[in-house]
C-alpha positions in Angstrom: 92.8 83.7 78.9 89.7 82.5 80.1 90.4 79.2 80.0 94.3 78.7 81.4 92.9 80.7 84.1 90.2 77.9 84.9 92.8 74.8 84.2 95.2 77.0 86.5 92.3 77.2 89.2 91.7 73.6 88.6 94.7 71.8 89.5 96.1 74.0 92.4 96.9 70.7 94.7 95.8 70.6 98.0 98.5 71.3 101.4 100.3 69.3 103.1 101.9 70.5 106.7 104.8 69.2 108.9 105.2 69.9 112.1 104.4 73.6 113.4 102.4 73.9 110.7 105.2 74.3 108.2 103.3 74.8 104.8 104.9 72.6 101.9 102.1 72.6 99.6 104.7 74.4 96.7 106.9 70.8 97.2 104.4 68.6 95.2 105.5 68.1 91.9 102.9 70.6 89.6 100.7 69.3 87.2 102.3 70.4 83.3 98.9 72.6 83.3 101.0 74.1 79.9 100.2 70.9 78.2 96.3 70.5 79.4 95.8 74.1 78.1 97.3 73.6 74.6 95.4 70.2 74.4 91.8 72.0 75.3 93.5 75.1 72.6 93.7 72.7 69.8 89.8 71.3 70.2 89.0 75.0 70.4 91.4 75.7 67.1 88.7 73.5 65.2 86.1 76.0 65.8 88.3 78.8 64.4 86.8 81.3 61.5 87.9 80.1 58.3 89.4 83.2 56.6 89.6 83.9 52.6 93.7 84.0 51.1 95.1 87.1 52.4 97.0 88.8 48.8 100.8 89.1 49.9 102.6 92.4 50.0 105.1 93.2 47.3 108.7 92.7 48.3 110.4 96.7 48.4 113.0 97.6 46.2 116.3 97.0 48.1 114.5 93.6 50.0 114.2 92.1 46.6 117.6 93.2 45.2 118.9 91.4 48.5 117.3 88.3 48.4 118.9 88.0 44.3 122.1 89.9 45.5 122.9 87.6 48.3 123.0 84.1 46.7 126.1 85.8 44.0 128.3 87.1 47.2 127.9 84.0 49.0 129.3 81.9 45.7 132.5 84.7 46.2 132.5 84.1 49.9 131.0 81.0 50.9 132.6 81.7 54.3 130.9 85.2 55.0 128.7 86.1 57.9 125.0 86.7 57.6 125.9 90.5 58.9 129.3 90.9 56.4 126.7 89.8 53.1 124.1 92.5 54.8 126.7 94.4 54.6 128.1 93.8 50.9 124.7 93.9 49.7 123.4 96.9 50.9 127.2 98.7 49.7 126.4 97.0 46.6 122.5 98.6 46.3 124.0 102.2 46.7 126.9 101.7 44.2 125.0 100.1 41.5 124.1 102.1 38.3 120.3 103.9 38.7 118.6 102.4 35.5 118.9 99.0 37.4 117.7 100.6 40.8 114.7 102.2 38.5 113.6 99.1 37.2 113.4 97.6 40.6 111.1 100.9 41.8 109.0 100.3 38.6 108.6 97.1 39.0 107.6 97.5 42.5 105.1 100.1 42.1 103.5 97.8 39.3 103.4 95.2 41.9 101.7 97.9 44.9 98.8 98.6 42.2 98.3 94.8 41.7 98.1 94.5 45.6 96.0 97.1 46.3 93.4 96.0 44.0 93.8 92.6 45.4 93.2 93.8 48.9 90.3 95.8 48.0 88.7 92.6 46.4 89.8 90.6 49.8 88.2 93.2 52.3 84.9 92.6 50.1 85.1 89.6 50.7 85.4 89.6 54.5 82.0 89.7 56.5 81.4 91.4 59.9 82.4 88.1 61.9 85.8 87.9 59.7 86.8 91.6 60.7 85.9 90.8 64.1 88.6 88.2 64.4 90.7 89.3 62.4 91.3 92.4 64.6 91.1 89.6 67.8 94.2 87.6 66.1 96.2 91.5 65.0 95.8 92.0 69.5 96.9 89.0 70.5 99.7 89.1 67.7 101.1 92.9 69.3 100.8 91.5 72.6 103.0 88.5 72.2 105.5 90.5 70.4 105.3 93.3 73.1 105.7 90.6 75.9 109.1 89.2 73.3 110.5 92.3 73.7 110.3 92.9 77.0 111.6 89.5 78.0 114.4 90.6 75.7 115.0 93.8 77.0 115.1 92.5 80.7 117.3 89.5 79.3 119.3 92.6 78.1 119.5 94.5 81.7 120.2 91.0 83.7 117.3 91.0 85.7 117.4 88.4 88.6 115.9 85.3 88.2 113.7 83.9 90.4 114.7 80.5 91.7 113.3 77.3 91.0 111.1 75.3 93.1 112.2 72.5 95.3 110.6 69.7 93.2 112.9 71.5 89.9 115.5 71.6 92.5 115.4 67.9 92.8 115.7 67.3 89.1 118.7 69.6 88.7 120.6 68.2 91.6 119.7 64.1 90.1 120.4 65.0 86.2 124.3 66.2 87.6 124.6 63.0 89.5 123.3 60.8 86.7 124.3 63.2 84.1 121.3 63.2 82.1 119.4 65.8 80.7 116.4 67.2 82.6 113.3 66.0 80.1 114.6 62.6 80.6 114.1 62.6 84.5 111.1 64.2 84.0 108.6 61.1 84.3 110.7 58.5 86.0 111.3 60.7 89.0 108.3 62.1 89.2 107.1 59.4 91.4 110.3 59.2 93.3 109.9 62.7 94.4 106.2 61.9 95.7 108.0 58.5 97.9 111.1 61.2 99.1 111.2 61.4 102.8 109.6 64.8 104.5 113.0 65.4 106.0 114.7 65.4 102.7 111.5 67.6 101.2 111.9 69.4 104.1 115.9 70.2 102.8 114.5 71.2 99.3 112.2 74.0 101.1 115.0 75.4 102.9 117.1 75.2 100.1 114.5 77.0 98.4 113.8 79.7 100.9 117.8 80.9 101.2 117.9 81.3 97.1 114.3 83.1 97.4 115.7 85.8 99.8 119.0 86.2 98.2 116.3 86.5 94.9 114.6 89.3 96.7 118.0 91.0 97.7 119.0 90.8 94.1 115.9 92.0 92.7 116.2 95.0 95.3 119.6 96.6 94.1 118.5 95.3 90.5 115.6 97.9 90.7 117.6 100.5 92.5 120.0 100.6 89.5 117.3 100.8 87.1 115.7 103.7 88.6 119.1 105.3 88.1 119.6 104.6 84.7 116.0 105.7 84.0 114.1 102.5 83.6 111.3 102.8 85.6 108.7 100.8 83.6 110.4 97.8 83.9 110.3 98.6 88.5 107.6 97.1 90.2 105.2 100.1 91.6 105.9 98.7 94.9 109.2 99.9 94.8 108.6 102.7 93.2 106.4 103.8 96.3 109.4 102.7 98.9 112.1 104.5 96.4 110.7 108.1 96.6 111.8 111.0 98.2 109.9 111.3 101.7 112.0 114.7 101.4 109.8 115.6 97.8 107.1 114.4 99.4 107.1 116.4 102.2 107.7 119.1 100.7 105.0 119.0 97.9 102.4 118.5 100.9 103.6 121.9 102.6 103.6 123.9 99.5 100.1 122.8 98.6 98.7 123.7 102.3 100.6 126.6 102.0 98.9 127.7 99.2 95.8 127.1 100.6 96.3 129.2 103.7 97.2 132.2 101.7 94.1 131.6 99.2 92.2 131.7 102.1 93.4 134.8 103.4 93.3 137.1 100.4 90.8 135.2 98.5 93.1 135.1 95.5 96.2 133.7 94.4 99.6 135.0 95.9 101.0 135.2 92.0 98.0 137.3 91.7 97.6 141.1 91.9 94.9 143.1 93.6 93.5 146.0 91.9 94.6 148.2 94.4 98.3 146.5 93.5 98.2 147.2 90.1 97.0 150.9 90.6 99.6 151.9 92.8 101.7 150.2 90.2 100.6 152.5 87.5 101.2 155.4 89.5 104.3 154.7 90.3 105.4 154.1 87.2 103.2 157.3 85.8 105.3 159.2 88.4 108.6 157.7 87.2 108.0 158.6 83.5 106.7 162.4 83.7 110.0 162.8 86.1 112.2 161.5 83.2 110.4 163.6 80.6 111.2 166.9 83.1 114.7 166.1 83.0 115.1 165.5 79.2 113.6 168.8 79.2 115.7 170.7 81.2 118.6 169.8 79.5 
């Protein structure tokens, strides 16, 4: 983190203006600082901590049955679906006779025993450095697959993109003239984007600014759906601030001075009863219960 925050600091390119000061420093081609930061990763990865052979774990029951399973319904149906052999396979595991499925439990819980001894022998093995980077590498591993997820989900929802920059812009628009694909314009227009003209940089920008607001529109009703369907985590807090209730807000604030003012008043609570509350109470009620017990007498 450290470091592709430095190479990012690094190589932020200085601004140019047009006349009336019109800021186009974002129309310089960037730097691939992607490529920098891998190349300084890979002189760090030499330094990493060499770690002993981590012992595998056993392959379950059904897992193994599958992976022997699959290779005899694909020679039936060599024109099957990944998801129709799944399927097959796992109709297959329920259906099939239980001194097979036991042998595949026994044989599994032979293998667990070998494992967990093996384990034991590797966390010996391990010294306080090890464990230390060990648990660095388990982080960054839930991270990545947490940030997956969410670039899935999102994927999944159809949030807005944002648009590209002019200088990508460029690229797009010269790849569909000379048909070509993008990574071979890459280099050689590079430096033709540098020579362009300001007044056709200039076109770029705009270009640029129009898709950036109709981003932003986008993005708006985009959120305001998702607070509607209950997605809130994936709302910037911005909007979140914007999107609520002035009415609920309001009207919190006055219930909470409210209460105040009456606290202040009686000294207590108002769901709270005095003790001269609570004795008339009981007389009350006193009164109420010896008047019933006169009647049920009388009759």
């Amino acid at each position: 983190m450290i470091s592709r925050s430095i190479f990012s600091k690094s190589f932020l390119l200085g601004k140019c203006a047009f006349p009336n000061n019109f800021n186009v420093r974002f129309l310089i081609p960037k730097i691939n600082v992607t490529c920098l930061y891998n190349a300084f990763s890979d002189q760090k990865s030499q330094e990493v901590i060499q770690l002993p052979e981590k012992p595998k774990k056993p392959v379950p029951p059904f897992l193994r049955y599958f992976q022997e399973h699959r290779i005899h319904v694909l020679q039936e149906h060599p024109d099957w679906k990944a998801t129709e052999v799944a399927r097959k396979c796992s109709e297959d595991w329920k259906n099939i006779h239980s001194t097979i499925k036991q042998r595949y439990e026994n044989e599994y819980k032979e293998a667990r025993a070998v494992y967990a001894k093996e384990y034991l022998d590797y966390s010996m093995k391990l010294t306080e450095e090890q464990r230390v980077y060990i648990k660095e590498l388990s982080q960054e591993k839930k991270e990545i697959s947490k940030k997956r997820r969410t670039r899935q989900k999102l994927k999944e929802l159809k949030k807005p993109k944002k648009p590209p920059s002019p200088y990508f812009m460029y690229l797009m628009d010269q790849a569909q003239i000379q048909n070509k694909k993008l990574n071979e314009l890459m280099s050689e227009l590079g430096s033709q984007w540098e020579n362009l003209p300001p007044s056709e940089k200039l076109h770029y920008a705009n270009r640029r600014t129009e898709a950036w607001a109709q981003y932003n529109k986008e993005l708006e009703d985009w959120e305001t759906k998702m607070l509607q369907e209950g997605h809130s985590e994936f709302v910037r807090v911005k909007t979140l601030k914007e999107k609520r209730p002035m009415s609920s807000k309001k009207n919190t604030k006055n219930a909470i001075q409210g209460e105040k003012k009456r606290k202040s008043k009686t000294g207590t609570s108002p769901n709270t009863e005095t003790e001269k509350q609570k004795k008339a109470k009981g007389t009350t009620e006193k009164e109420e219960n010896i008047s019933r017990a006169d009647k049920i007498k009388d009759e």
